[in-house]
C-alpha positions as CSV (number, residue, x, y, z in Angstrom):
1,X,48.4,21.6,25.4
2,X,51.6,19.6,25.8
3,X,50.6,16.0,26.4
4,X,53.1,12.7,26.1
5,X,49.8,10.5,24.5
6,X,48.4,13.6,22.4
7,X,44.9,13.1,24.7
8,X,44.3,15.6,27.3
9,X,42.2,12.8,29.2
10,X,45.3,11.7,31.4
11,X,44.7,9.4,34.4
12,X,45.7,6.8,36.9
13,X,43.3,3.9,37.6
14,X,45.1,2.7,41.0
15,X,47.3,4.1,44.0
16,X,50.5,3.3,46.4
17,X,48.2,4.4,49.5
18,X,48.2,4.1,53.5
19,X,46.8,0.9,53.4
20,X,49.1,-0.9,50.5
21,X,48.5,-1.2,47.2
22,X,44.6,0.1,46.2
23,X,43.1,-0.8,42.4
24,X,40.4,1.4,41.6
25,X,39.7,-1.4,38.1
26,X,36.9,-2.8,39.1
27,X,35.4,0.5,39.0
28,X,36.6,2.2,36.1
29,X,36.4,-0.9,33.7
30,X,32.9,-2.2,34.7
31,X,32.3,-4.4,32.1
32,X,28.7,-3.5,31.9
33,X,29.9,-0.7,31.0
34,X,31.8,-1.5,28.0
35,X,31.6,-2.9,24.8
36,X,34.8,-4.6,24.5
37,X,37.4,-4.9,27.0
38,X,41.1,-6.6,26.0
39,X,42.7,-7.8,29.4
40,X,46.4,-8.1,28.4
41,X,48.4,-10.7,30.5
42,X,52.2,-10.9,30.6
43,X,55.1,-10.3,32.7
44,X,57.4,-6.9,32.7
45,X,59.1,-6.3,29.7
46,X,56.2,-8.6,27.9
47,X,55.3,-5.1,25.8
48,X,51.7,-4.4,27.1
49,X,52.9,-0.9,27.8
50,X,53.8,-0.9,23.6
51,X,51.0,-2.1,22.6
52,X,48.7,0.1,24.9
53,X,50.8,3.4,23.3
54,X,50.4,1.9,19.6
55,X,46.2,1.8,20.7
56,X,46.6,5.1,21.9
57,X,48.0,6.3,18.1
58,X,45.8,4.7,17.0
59,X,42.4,6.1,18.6
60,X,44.4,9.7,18.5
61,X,45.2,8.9,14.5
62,X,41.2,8.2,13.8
63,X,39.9,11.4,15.9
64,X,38.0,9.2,18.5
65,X,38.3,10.6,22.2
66,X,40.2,8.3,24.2
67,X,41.8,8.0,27.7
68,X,45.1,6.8,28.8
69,X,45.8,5.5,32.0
70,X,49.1,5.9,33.5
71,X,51.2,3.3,36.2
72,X,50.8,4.5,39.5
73,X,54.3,3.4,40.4
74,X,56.1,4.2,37.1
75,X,54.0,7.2,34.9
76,X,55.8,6.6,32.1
77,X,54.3,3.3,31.6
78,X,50.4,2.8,30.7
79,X,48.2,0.9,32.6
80,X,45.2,1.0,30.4
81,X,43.3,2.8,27.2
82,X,39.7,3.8,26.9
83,X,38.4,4.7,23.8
84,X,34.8,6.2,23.6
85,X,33.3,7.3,20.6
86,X,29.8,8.1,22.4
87,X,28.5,4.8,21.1
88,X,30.9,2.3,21.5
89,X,33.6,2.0,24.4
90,X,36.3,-0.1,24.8
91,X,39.4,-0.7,26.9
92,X,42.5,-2.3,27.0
93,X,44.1,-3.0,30.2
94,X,46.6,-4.4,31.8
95,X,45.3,-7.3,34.2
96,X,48.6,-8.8,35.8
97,X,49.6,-8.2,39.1
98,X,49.0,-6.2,41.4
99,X,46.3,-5.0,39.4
100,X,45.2,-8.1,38.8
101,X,42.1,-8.1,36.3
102,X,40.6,-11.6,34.5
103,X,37.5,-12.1,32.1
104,X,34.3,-10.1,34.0
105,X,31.9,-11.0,31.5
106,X,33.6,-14.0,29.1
107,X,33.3,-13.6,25.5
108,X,30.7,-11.3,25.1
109,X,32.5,-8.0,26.9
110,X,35.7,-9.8,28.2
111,X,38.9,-11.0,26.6
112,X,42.0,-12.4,27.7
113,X,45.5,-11.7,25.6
114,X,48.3,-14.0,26.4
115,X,51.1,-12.1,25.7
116,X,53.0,-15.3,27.0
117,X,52.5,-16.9,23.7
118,X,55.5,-14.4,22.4
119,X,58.1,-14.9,24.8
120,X,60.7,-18.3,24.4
121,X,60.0,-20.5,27.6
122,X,63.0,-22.1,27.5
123,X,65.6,-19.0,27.4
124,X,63.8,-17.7,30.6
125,X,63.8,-21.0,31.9
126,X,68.0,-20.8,32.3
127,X,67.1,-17.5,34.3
128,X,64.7,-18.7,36.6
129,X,66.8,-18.4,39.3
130,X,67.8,-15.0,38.8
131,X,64.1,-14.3,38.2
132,X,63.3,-15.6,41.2
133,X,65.8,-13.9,43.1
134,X,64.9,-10.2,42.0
135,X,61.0,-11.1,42.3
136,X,62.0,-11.8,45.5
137,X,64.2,-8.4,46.2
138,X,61.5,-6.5,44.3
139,X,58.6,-7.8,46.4
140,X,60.8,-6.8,49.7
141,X,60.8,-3.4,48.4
142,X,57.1,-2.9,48.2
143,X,57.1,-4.4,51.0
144,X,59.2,-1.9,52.5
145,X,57.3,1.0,51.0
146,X,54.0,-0.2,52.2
147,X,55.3,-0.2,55.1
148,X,56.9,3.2,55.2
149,X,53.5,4.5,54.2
150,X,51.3,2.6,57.1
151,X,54.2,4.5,59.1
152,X,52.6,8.0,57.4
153,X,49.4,7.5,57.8
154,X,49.5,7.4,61.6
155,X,50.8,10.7,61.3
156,X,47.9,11.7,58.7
157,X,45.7,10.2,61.0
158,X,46.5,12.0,63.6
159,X,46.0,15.2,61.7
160,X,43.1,14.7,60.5
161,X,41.5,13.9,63.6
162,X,42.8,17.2,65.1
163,X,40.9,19.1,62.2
164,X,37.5,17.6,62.4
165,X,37.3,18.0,65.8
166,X,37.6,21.8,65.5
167,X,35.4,21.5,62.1
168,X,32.1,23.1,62.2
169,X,30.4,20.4,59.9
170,X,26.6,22.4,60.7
171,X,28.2,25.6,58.8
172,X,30.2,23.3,55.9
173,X,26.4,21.9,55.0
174,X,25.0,24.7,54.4
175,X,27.9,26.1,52.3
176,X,27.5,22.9,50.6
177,X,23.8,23.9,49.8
178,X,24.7,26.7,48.9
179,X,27.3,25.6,46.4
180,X,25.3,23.1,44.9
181,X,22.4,25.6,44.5
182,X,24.9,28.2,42.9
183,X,26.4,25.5,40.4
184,X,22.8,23.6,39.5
185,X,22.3,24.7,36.4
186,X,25.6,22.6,35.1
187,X,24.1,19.4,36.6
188,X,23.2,16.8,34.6
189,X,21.8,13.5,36.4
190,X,22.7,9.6,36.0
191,X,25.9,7.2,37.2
192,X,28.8,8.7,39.2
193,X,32.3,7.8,38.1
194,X,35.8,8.3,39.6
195,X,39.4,9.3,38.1
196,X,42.9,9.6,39.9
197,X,44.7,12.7,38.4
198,X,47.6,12.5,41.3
199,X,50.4,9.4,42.0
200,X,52.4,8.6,45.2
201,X,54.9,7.1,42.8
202,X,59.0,6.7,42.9
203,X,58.8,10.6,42.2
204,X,57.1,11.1,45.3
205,X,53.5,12.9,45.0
206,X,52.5,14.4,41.9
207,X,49.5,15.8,39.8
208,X,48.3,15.4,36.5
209,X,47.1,19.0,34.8
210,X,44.2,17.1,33.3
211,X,41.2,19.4,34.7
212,X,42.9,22.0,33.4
213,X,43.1,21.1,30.1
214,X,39.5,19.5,29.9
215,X,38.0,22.5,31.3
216,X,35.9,25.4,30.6
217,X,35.7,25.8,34.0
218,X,37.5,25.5,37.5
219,X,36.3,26.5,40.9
220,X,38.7,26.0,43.9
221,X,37.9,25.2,47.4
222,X,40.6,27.0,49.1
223,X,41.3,25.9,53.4
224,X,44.1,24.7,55.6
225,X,45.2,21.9,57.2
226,X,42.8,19.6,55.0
227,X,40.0,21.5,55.5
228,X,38.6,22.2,51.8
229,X,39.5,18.0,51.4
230,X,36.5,17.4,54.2
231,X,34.3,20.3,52.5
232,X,34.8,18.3,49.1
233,X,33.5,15.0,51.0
234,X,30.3,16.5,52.2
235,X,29.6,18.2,48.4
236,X,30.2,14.9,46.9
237,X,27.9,12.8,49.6
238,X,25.1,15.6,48.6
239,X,26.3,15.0,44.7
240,X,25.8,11.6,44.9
241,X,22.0,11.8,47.0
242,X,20.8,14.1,44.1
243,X,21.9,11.4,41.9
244,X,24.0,14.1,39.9
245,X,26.2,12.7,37.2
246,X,30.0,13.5,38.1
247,X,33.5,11.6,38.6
248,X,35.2,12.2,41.9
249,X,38.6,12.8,42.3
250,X,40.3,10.6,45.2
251,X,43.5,11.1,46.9
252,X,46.0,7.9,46.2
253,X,47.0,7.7,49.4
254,X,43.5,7.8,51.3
255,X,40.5,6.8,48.6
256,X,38.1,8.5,51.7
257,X,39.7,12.2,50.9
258,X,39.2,13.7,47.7
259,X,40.9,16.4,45.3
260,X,38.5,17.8,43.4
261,X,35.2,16.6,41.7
262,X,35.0,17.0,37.7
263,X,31.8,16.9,36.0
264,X,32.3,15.9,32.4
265,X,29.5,17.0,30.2
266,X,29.6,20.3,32.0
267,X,33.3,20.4,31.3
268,X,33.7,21.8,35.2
269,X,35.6,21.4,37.9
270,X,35.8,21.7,41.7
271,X,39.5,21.5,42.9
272,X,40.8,21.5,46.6
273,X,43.3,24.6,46.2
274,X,43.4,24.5,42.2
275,X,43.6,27.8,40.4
276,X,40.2,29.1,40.0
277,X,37.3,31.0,40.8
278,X,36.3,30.3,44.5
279,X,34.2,28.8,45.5
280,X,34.8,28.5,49.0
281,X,37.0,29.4,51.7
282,X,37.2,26.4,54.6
283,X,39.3,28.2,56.9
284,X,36.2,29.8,58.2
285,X,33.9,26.6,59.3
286,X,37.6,26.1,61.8
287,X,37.3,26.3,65.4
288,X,40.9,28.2,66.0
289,X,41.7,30.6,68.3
290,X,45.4,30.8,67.5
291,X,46.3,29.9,64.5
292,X,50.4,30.4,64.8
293,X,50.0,28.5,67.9
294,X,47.9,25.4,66.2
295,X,50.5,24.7,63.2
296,X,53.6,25.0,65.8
297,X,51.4,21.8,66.9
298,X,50.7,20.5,63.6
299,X,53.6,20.8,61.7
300,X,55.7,18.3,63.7
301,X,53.2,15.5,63.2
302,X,53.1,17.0,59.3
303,X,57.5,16.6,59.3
304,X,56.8,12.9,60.7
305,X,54.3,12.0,58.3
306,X,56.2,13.9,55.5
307,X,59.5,11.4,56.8
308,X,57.8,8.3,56.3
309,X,56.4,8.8,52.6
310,X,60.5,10.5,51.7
311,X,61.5,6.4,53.0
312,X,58.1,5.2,51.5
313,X,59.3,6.6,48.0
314,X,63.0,5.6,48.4
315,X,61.7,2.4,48.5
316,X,59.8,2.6,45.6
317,X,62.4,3.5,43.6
318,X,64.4,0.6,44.5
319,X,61.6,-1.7,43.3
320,X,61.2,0.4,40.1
321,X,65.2,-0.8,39.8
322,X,64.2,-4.1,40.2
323,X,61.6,-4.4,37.7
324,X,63.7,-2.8,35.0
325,X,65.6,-5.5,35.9
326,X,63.6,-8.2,35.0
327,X,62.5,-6.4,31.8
328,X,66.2,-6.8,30.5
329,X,65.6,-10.8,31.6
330,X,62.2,-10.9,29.4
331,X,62.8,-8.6,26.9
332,X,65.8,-10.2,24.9
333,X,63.6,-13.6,24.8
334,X,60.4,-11.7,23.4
335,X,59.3,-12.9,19.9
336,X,58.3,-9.0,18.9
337,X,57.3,-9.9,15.3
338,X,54.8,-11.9,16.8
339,X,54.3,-9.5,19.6
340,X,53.6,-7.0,17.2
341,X,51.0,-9.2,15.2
342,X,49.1,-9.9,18.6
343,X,48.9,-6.0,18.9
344,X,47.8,-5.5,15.0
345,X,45.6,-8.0,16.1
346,X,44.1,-6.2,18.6
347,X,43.6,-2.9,16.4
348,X,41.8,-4.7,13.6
349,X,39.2,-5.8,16.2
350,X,39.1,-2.3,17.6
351,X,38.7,-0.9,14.2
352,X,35.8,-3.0,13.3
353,X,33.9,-2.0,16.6
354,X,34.4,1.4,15.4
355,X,34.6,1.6,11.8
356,X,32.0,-0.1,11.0
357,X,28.6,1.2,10.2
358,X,26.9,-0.9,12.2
């Protein structure tokens, strides 16, 4: 296992889509949910990524299971930690724009850190207007990218229009049935739950191997043209009637198609054309006569589409330039030692949630 954190429980909690930017926080950190959540506020180069990898030591160092969370729009950088023991749970999460995150529950789940309270106020006052300046480049960029992608999604649009209307949804049901009968056995029942394991990042579109590391077992829905992606909808809307305990899988640049479907107790997975045993072949519930003749029609709306998210992630990494940018503005006039105590801080109230024998 070759993992960066040393957890194999790698994720993204939001996503440079279609439609902008799209924060899946609210539903991964439900506060309900938790027993204590640290919302860490602070601008780039404040050290919340730091003190998010020292947390992650930290759970990794006392043999409790724990999740990291990556940025969608950098992966290097964490945008949050979850660390379960079975008992207790708590996160830590970055809650400053654009995933912008603020007490839920007050107090007695929720708990703001103002990393502001480390850096000197008066040596980023004489760069305020240089801040403000790159804020404002950086902000174009996204713009830019957003943008680019909106462009994209016409083209996906398009395409997937062109497959559900030759998609035999009657026939996809009943495999569906069939699946879920086959795989019943590994259900257990309760809440449903969702995880990114792919980014539309700077790098372009990539994949975390999480599933494949968590796993005792995959199954693959293999298809074309997006066909297993529908197939996966209808299992999940059946999942989720049966009141079946699972976390779906969402694409980051449409949170309406999905990648796969994990189910965590079971340690299984369902993955649209992972390596795996299959489960099911799509191709068959499409309505093609010709299917040389179909993607000579496709594939020039798949180049266009495939244009658009190339300009999308240019742009992206020209606001990644920017922010690094403003991290060489903040960073100098950071107080770390007392950066460093807010983090130890943090840690000795994690370790008495679960420590303790209470």
């Amino acid at each position: 296992m070759n993992t960066e954190y040393g957890t194999a429980n790698e994720y993204y909690a939001s996503a440079n889509s279609y439609v902008g930017f799209e924060s899946y926080f609210g539903e991964i950190f439900n506060s309900s949910r938790f027993t204590k959540i640290f919302v860490l506020k602070g601008g780039p180069g404040t050290g919340k990524s730091t003190i998010l990898k020292k947390i992650a030591k930290f759970a990794k160092n006392q043999k409790i299971n724990f999740e990291i969370f990556r940025c969608s729009s950098d992966p290097a950088s964490l945008d949050a930690v979850i660390i379960d023991d079975g008992k207790r749970r708590v996160a830590i999460l970055d809650g400053t724009a654009p995933h912008e995150r603020d007490a839920v529950i007050p107090g007695a789940v929720d708990e703001l850190v103002n990393l502001g309270e480390a850096w000197d106020s008066e040596g980023l006052e004489k760069c305020k207007n240089k801040i403000l300046k790159i804020n404002f480049e950086k902000n174009k960029s996204y713009k830019n990218a957003y943008k680019n992608l909106g462009f994209s999604s016409i083209f996906a649009t398009n395409i997937k229009a062109e497959i559900e209307s030759r998609f035999d949804f009657k026939k996809a049901k009943k495999a569906s049935s069939d699946a879920f009968s086959t795989l019943s056995d590994a259900f257990k029942f309760g809440n449903s739950d969702i995880r990114l394991i792919s980014s539309f990042s700077k790098n372009g579109y990539s994949s975390l191997k999480t599933p494949y590391f968590l796993c005792d077992k995959i199954y693959s829905v293999r298809g074309r043209f997006g066909s297993e992606n529908i197939f996966l909808k209808i299992l999940i809307d059946e999942l989720t009637d049966k009141n079946v305990s699972f976390c779906k899988i969402p694409s980051p640049l449409d949170k309406d198609i999905f990648e796969g479907i994990y189910f965590r107790e079971s340690k299984m997975a369902i993955l649209a054309m992972g390596d795996g045993e299959e489960l099911c072949d799509t191709s068959s519930f499409l309505n093609i006569d010709d299917y040389s003749e179909f993607n000579d029609y496709i594939t020039p709306i798949e180049n266009s589409k495939e244009f658009y998210l190339k300009r999308a992630a240019d742009a992206l990494v020209t606001a990644s330039e920017y922010h690094f940018m403003l991290e060489d503005i903040y960073t100098p006039n950071m107080n770390f030692d007392l950066l460093d105590k807010i983090g130890d801080g943090i840690i000795e109230r994690i370790e008495k949630i679960f420590l303790s024998s209470v």
